[in-house]
Structure formats: structure tokens, C-alpha cells
C-alpha positions, 0 to 999 in steps of 0.5 A: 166792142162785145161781138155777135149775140148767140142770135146774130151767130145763128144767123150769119153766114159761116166760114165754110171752106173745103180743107186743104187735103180733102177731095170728094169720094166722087172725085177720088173714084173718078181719078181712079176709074176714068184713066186712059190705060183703062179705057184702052184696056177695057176696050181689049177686054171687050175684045177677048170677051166677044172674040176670044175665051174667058181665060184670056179675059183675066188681064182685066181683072186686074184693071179692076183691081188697080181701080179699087186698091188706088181708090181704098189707099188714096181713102185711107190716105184722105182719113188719115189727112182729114183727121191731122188736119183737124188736130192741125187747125189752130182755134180762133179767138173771137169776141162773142157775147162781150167775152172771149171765145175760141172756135174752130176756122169753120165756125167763124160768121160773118160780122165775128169779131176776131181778135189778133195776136203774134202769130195769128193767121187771119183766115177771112178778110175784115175791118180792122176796130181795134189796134194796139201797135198791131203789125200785119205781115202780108207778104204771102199775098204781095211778096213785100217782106216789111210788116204793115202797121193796120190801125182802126178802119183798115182793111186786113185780107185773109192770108196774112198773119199777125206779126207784132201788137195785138187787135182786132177786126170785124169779119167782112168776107168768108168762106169762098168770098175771102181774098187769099181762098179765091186766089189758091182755091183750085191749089190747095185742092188735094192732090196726088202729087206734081213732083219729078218722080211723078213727071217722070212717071208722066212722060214714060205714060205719055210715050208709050201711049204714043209708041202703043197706037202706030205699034198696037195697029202694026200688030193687028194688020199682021196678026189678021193677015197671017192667021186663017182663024180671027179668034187666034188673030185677035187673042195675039194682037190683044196679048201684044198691046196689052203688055206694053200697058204699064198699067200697074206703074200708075197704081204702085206710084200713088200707093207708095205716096198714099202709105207714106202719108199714112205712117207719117200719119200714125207719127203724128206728122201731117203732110200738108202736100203730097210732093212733101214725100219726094222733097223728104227724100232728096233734101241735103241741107236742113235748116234749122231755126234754134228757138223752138227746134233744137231748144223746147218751147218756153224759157225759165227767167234766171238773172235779173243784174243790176248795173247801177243803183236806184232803178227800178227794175223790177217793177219796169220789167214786170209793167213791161212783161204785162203790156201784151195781152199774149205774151211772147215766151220771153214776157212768160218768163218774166211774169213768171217771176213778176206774175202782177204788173207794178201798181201806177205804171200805165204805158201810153205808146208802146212799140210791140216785140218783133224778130226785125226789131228785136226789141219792144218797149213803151212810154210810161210818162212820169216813169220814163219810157223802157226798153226790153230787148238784144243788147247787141241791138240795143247798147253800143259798147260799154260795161253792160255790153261787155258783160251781155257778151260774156254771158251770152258766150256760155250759151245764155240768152241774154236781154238788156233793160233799158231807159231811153228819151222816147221810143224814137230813141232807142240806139241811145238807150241807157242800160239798167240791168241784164237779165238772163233766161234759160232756155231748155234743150231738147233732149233728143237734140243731139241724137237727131243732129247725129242720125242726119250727119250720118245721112250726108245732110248738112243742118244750117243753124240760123237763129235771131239770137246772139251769135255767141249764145248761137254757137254754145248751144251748137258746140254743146250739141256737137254740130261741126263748126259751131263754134264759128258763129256769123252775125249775120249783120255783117254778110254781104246782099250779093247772092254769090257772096252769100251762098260760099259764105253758107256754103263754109259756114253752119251757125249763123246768130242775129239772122232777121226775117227777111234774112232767113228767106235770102239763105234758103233762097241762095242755097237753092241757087247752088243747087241744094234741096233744102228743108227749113224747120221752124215755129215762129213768124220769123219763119214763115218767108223762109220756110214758104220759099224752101223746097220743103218747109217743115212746122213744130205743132206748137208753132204759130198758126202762120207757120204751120199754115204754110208749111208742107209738113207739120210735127203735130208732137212737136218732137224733133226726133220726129225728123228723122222718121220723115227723111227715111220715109220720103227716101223709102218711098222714091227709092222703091218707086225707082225700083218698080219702075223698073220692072214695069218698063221692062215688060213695056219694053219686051212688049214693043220689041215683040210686037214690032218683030211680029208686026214686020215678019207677019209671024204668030204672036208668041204667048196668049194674053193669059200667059202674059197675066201669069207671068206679069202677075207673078214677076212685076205685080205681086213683087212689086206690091211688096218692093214698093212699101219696103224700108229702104234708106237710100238716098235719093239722086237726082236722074230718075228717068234716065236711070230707069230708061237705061235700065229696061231698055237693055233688059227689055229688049234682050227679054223679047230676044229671048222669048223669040229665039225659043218660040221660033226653035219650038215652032220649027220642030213637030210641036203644037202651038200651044207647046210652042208657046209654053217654051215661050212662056218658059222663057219670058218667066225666066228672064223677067224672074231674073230682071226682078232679081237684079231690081231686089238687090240688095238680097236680104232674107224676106228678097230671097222669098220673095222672089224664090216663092215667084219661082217656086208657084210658077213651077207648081203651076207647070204641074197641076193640071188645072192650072196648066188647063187654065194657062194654056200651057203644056210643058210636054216637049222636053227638048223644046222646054230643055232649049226655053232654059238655056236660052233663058240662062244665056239672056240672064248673063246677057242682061246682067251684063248690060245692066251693068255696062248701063251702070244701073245695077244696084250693088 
């Protein structure tokens, strides 16, 4: 068939789906204008704006800039995503105009003739018009692992991949219309994320908003009953609710995921789902298939042995290596050597290569019919046998030629000759493999190959117990069974398909977090079941298509820049966390305290910008991107909660004692509230202290320039204007220090009884 004319091309009907990592600008602003903390503090801005002064108004500046600051992180995030992702979109080969052509996904019509290989991923649903032993895998769309033979006029769906023989098929529905996109449109929508860090983050939101509504209206009624002047009433209660907004939580959450996308971007790995980032941080076991990841793509042919007279070998192997029309990197190889196929061999039925088969073959007619694969699969004992194993010991990849009856016959095939092939260890293998051992990452080596080549290229890489290769042909089914025996063991040789998927799988039910590299059809099972799938670039479309995160550079090394980026990011998180739940918690306690006694309210809301701005907001910014290689653990909400509860509550301990001493003497209200602010300054400056620590060089300034502008602030006159503040009352201000000072060793204490303080 020649395809569609250029005529017919124009006038088709194109693939026109949304990529996987975009959104509209439309719909990024929306996610990040329209949120309920806005709404309840743009109603409270209202509020101060109409009732109050403008000073007290600058804490919906900041609402304004959480808005603008998400919504530029999460564009660059979507550039960053959009431009990998084009760089990630294999090239599809269509027939056109009676020749080849490769085009991008978004180019294909309707009615192209598409054409199909080992590894293509079918993109839009068809016909088949031409097969040559072509096998489909549609497991992703069934959950049936066994490949399906597709012969001439039936019907392929989008979603599966080509596994074996080649073919093609006409295009019958795209872009919307096609099967596997009508069924994940809605997810593979782009996404901030749906992980743990950011359910935790959810429930705190959804919690307080709860606490916020019945506490916020305590706060009003006493406020209102207790003040003859309604501005000052209103200013109190606003100051109230408002601080028990963790507005900022939000915010810091979505930029640290958004500039994790963005320094894995400038690394050239593309991070498919945003949850990736998380999953990065907690894995503990990495499963690593060996072809491709701990060895370079491509091999070079080094033996062909002989094991009897008057064969011929070579001409075999090189009519052998030209059946497919895109050849495996094991026929490479060989037509490297053999680069024409011999003259007068011309195959009738072939049988394709395929990992669950592990050998390929094809009937010649007068010439016989030959068979190219394992010999541990396709000889039972013998000199040739003995020899591949031999061979294959010293971590060469070993291929036995055979001749058989028919190709029914394949486990009784006679062997011709051995033929060995080199295979290239990356050089930044053994490294890569250290820095993840140092990190408490346990690497599984599972590979197709023989066990005893397995275990050489593992011992020579020095991965722990390498040596002690499993054929995986003789583990048990039992998932019990199975997961000790992964458990005690790392290399595993002659794993099949279906086999992969069972160990990431029994893995997970013991509670690991596992992460599985790969690049050929043999992974894709397997990495679309671990919690986080992990693709070299040069890998087959289907591989990279369902993987979370793809190494565009196809460089391992890369690996242990995507850990330390997934743990810097939870690690930090957690971090922040902390601080903005321990404002929500002084907030509440105050409120409460105030609600019940009927008493003023002790700081104004901008005191409360102040002070925020200068102990969780601008620190937080800078914690929240830091480097950190921390491990990530399991228990982030708990933790956090142990943490700002004690620290929030003692905080709002704290700022009351010094407010109700300063109000008990001579002093104006707006004194009094300067030793409250003295006091909620101190105490929060310290809880950002014991979330910084460890106290490095850039920690120490951080947290010494927060004190040191807050001191300032007390001086100038402008600022204390601007504030409401007037620190004039020395034994008021002497009495906020000390208290400050008993509250700080009361909270450390606390903190460390919880058992959350960082050493």
C-alpha cells in the first residue's frame, strides 16, 4: 500500500490531542486566583479597608502575591514540561506518498498508514492491512499480560504497543476519538500533584478551615461586645482569623514541586506526573533492568564458534539478522558483521524475537529452518550447552544458532555454533550504584539474560551479592515465597515480562517504595505497576510513555540527581510546614483565649504581616528550595502536628502573659501591643530557628538578618509609624524578653519530648 497523497493529508482529519503536561493559562490562573483562603481573605481585606486603616490592609498583599508568584512558578514549570515533552515525543513512521515518512504524533490523519515495530506505541485506534508475525501487547488497556497475534483486518486500539514482528495498520479514529485517550483524558490532564505530602497538606486546610468558622465567629461576638469603638473590634477580630490562615502553606507546597520540575528540566529528565517528585524522595528499592541501564544501548558481535563441520553459519546468521525491518540491537550487531543478507535464502514463516520467548527463528524451505536465541532456552544439555555456560560465566552475552525440524520445534533444536557479543558497560555504572547504597537504596538487578552473564557484570560493578545469581525460572508464584526470596537476594537472570511486573509488585506488598528503570517492551508492566517507573530516552516509545519520569540524555548517572531532588523537596516541605502550622496554632489559642475572656484582641493585623513576614514568609521561601538530602519517612502529618501544636500553643502563652502584664500597668494600647509583638516576634524567630537546623553559614543569616530587620524596624521612625508600634515602655519591653526567653526553652523542650526536633 502507498498511503495518503499530500492532497489526502490536507484534507484529513488530524491527531489533535492535548499533551500530557499542559493546562491552559486559563485554567493555571483559575487554580490559583479562585481558592477558598482567598475568598475568605479578600472578604477580610474588604473588611479593614472599609472599617479599619490602610496599614492594617497589607495582609492582602500578600494574597496577591501568593496568586502571582504560584501562577509564574507553575508557567515556568508548564514551559519547562511542554518543551521536554516535545523533545520526548518519538516520531511516528507513516507510509505517504508510497515512501516512509516519520512525523510528529500531532501530525498523523485520519486514514494515515502507520507502520509498526518492536516497541511502537500505537497512538490512534485502526485496521490492521499488514502483518509480519506482528504481536500487539494491550495489557495497559485489558490488564492481559500474553501478547496478541494481529493479522490483516483486525483491529488494533491506541494504548497498546508493539511487542514483536513488524506491520501496519490504517488509521480509523484520532485525536479525542481514539479508545486509550476517551479513557484517561480527564488524567492525564496536568496536575499539581494527588500524593501524601499534598493529602497531608489537604487535611491540615480542611481542618482548620473547620476550626477557622465556629472560632473566627467567637472572636467577632467578643470583640464587638467588648470594644465601644467598632473599628478597633473589627481590626482584632480580622487580626484573629487572618493568622490562622496558613495561606502561604499552599503556595510554598506547589513552588517547591514546580522548581523540582524545573532543575530536573535543565537536566534533561522530564517528569511525566508531578507526584514523581514525592515518589523520588521515599523509594528504598530500585530495580534496575541491566540491558540498557547498567550496560550502554547497543552491542558489538565478537565470536561466531562453530560446533560442527559443514554448516552454514554465516550465511544463516546473516539471512537471519535481515528478516526485520527494524532490527533488535542483537541483529544490529550481527549485520554489522554481515552488513547483506545471503544470496537464495528467502524465509517463508517466521517467528519474531520477543523477551517471553527469548528466541526468534524462520523457515528457509530447501535450506532448513534456523533459530537464533538463549541456549539455556533453546538447548537441553550438551557440549554446546556446556560451552554457552562457560562463556556466559565471564559476563558474555551468549546466543546459540540452531537448526530444528520446524519452528514448532524449537526444544529440539540441533546446535550449529555459539555466537558471542560484547556488551558495553556504562562508565558511570559503578559510581551511580555506589552513591545509592550510601543512600540506604537497595538496587534489584533483574534482567532477561543468562543469570551467570547477570552476575559478572553485577560482581564486576560491585553490587552486594552479585555473585549470587537466581534464575528466575525456578522461583516460586507464591507472593509470600517470592518477596523473602527478593528480599535476600539482588541479581536475578532469565526474569520474563510478566515476571518483572510479579517482583515489583511483591516488593510492594512488603512495604517497599520502588522504583524501576528500563527501556525495552519487556518493562513496560513493570515499570506502569512501581510506584515509580523510571525510562532511559532512548528507550522504546512504549517505555517512555508510560513511565513518570523519563532520562532524556539516557545517562544513569542522572539517577542520583532525581532522588536528591524528590527528597529536597519533601524534606523542606516538612519543614515549612512547620512553621505555618504553628502561626495557625498561636492563632487559634489566641482567638479562643480572647473569644472566652472577652478581652482585646493583642496585636493588630499588621503586626501579624510583620511578624509573619519576617518569621515563616520570606524564611520560608529560602527553606523551602534549599539542598537537603534527607530521606524521606514515612509519618509527615503526624510529625508535623506534634511539632506546632506544642510550639503554637506555648507561642500564644507567651504573647498573653506579656500583653495582659503590659495592660495591667499605665501603658497605652498601642504599647501594650508592641510587648505583645516583642514577644510573638521572639517566639516564632526561635520555632524558625529549631525548623533551620541543622545551622549552616547561609541558616545562621538567614535567620540572624530576620532578627537583625526586626530590630531596625523597632528604631525607625517610619516604620514604627507604619507598624503601630511604640517600644517606649522599658520594663513592658524588658518583661516581653524575658518572657520570650522562658517560652523559647519551654518550646525546645516540648519539641524535643514530642521527638521532632531536627538534630
Amino acid at each position: 500500500m502507498v498511503g495518503l497523497t499530500s492532497a489526502q493529508v490536507a484534507a484529513a482529519k488530524a491527531n489533535d490531542v492535548p499533551r500530557r503536561s499542559s493546562r491552559s493559562l486559563s485554567a493555571i490562573i483559575r487554580a490559583n486566583v479562585f481558592t477558598l483562603f482567598n475568598l475568605v481573605i479578600g472578604v477580610l481585606w474588604a473588611l479593614i479597608l472599609i472599617f479599619g486603616e490602610w496599614q492594617d490592609s497589607l495582609f492582602g498583599l500578600i494574597m496577591v502575591a501568593n496568586a502571582l508568584i504560584g501562577i509564574v512558578q507553575e508557567l515556568r514549570a508548564k514551559r519547562t514540561l511542554d518543551r521536554l515533552a516535545v523533545i520526548n515525543e518519538a516520531p511516528v513512521r507513516v507510509r505517504r506518498d508510497g515512501r516512509e515518512q516519520r512525523i510528529e504524533p500531532r501530525r498523523v490523519v485520519l486514514g494515515d498508514l502507520i507502520l509498526l515495530g518492536p516497541g511502537d506505541r500505537l497512538l490512534v485506534d485502526g485496521e490492521v492491512v499488514e502483518s509480519d508475525g506482528l504481536e500487539v501487547d494491550e495489557s495497559l488497556l485489558t490488564g492481559e499480560a500474553d501478547p496478541v497475534h494481529k493479522r490483516p483486518g483486525e483491529q488494533v486500539l491506541s494504548g497498546s504497543f508493539a511487542v514483536a514482528g513488524a506491520g501496519a495498520f490504517v488509521a480509523t479514529k484520532v485525536g479525542t476519538d481514539a479508545y486509550a485517550l476517551r479513557l484517561t483524558e480527564e488524567a492525564s490532564k496536568f496536575h499539581l500533584a494527588h500524593s501524601e505530602l499534598r493529602q497531608g497538606v489537604a487535611d491540615f486546610i480542611k481542618y482548620i478551615t473547620w476550626l477557622v468558622i465556629p472560632i473566627g465567629a467567637l472572636l467577632i461576638h467578643s470583640q464587638l461586645s467588648n470594644s465601644a469603638d467598632f473599628r478597633t473590634a473589627i481590626t482584632g477580630a480580622v487580626a484573629g482569623i487572618v493568622t490562622m490562615i496558613p495561606e502561604g502553606l499552599v503556595l510554598m507546597t506547589s513552588i517547591a514541586f514546580a522548581v523540582g520540575v524545573i532543575r530536573l528540566g535543565r537536566r534533561r529528565c522530564l517528569v511525566q506526573e508531578l507526584p514523581a517528585i514525592e515518589g523520588l524522595a521515599r523509594v528504598d528499592v530500585l530495580c534496575l533492568d541491566k540491558t540498557g541501564t547498567l550496560t550502554a544501548g547497543g552491542m558489538d558481535l565478537d565470536q561466531v564458534l562453530p560446533l560442527g563441520d559443514g554448516h552454514p553459519v554465516d550465511a544463516a546468521l546473516a539471512a537471519l539478522a535481515h528478516l526485520d525491518h527494524q532490527p533488535n540491537a542483537t541483529a544490529q550487531a550481527i549485520r554489522a558483521r554481515y552488513p547483506d543478507s545471503a544470496d537464495g535464502w528467502k524465509a517463508g514463516e517466521t517467528v519474531p524475537f520477543s523477551s517471553a520467548r527469548k528466541w526468534s527463528g524462520a523457515d528457509f524451505g530447501e535450506r532448513g529452518t534456523w533459530l537464533l536465541g538463549a541456549p539455556d532456552v533453546l538447548l537441553d544439555g550438551g557440549h554446546g550447552y556446556d560451552l554457552a555456560a562457560e562463556l556466559a560465566a565471564t559476563g558474555t552475552r551468549v546466543l546459540a544458532l540452531c537448526r530444528a525440524h520446524d519452528l514448532a520445534a524449537a526444544d529440539s533444536a540441533e546446535a550449529v555454533a555459539l555466537v558471542t557479543l560484547k556488551q558495553r558497560i556504562r562508565p558511570d555504572a559503578e559510581e551511580t550504584l555506589r552513591y545509592f547504597a550510601a543512600q540506604g537504596v537497595t538496587v534489584k538487578v533483574l534482567s532477561g539474560d543468562n543469570p551467570a552473564a547477570v552476575a559478572a557484570i553485577a560482581t564486576s560493578l560491585g553490587i552486594p551479592d552479585g555473585h549470587r545469581a537466581v534464575d528466575a525460572r525456578t522461583l516460586p508464584h507464591d507472593p509470600d515465597e517470592l518477596g523473602e526470596l527478593l528480599d535476600s537476594h539482588t541479581v536475578f537472570g532469565r526474569v520474563s515480562p510478566r515476571q518483572k511486573r510479579e517482583f515489583v509488585r511483591a516488593l510492594r506488598a512488603r512495604g517497599h517504595t520502588v522504583a524501576m528503570t528500563g527501556d525495552g517492551v519487556n518493562d513496560v508492566l513493570a515499570l506502569k505497576d512501581a510506584d515509580l517507573g523510571i525510562a532511559m530516552g532512548a528507550g522504546s516509545p512504549a517505555t517512555k510513555a508510560v513511565a513518570q519520569v523519563v532520562l532524556l540524555d539516557n545517562q544513569f548517572a542522572t539517577l542520583p540527581h532525581v532522588v536528591a531532588e524528590g527528597r529536597r523537596v519533601l524534606a523542606n516541605i516538612e519543614r515549612v510546614s512547620g512553621l505555618f502550622l504553628t502561626k495557625t496554632f498561636y492563632a487559634i489559642v489566641l482567638s479562643l483565649a480572647v473569644g472566652v475572656a472577652g478581652v482585646m484582641f493583642p496585636f493588630a493585623p499588621r503586626h501579624s504581616t510583620l511578624t509573619n513576614a519576617l518569621t515563616i514568609g520570606v524564611p520560608a521561601l529560602f527553606l523551602a528550595l534549599a539542598p537537603t538530602l534527607e530521606r524521606a519517612r514515612p509519618g509527615f502529618v503526624r510529625r508535623v502536628m506534634r511539632f506546632a501544636v506544642p510550639a503554637g500553643v506555648l507561642c500564644a502563652v507567651a504573647v498573653l502573659l506579656s500583653f495582659w502584664a503590659a495592660h495591667s500597668g499605665t501603658s497605652t494600647l498601642v504599647q501594650d501591643q508592641t510587648s505583645a509583638v516583642i514577644t510573638l516576634f521572639l517566639t516564632t524567630w526561635w520555632v524558625l530557628v529549631l525548623i533551620a537546623r541543622p545551622l549552616n553559614w547561609w541558616r545562621v543569616a538567614l535567620v540572624g538578618s530576620m532578627a537583625v530587620a526586626f530590630g531596625i524596624g523597632l528604631t525607625l521612625p517610619f516604620v514604627r509609624e507604619l507598624f503601630a508600634l511604640e517600644p517606649g515602655d522599658l520594663g513592658n519591653d524588658l518583661t516581653a524578653v524575658g518572657i520570650s526567653i522562658v517560652a523559647a526553652v519551654a518550646i525546645s523542650a516540648a519539641v524535643k519530648v514530642a521527638g521532632t526536633l531536627r538534630a
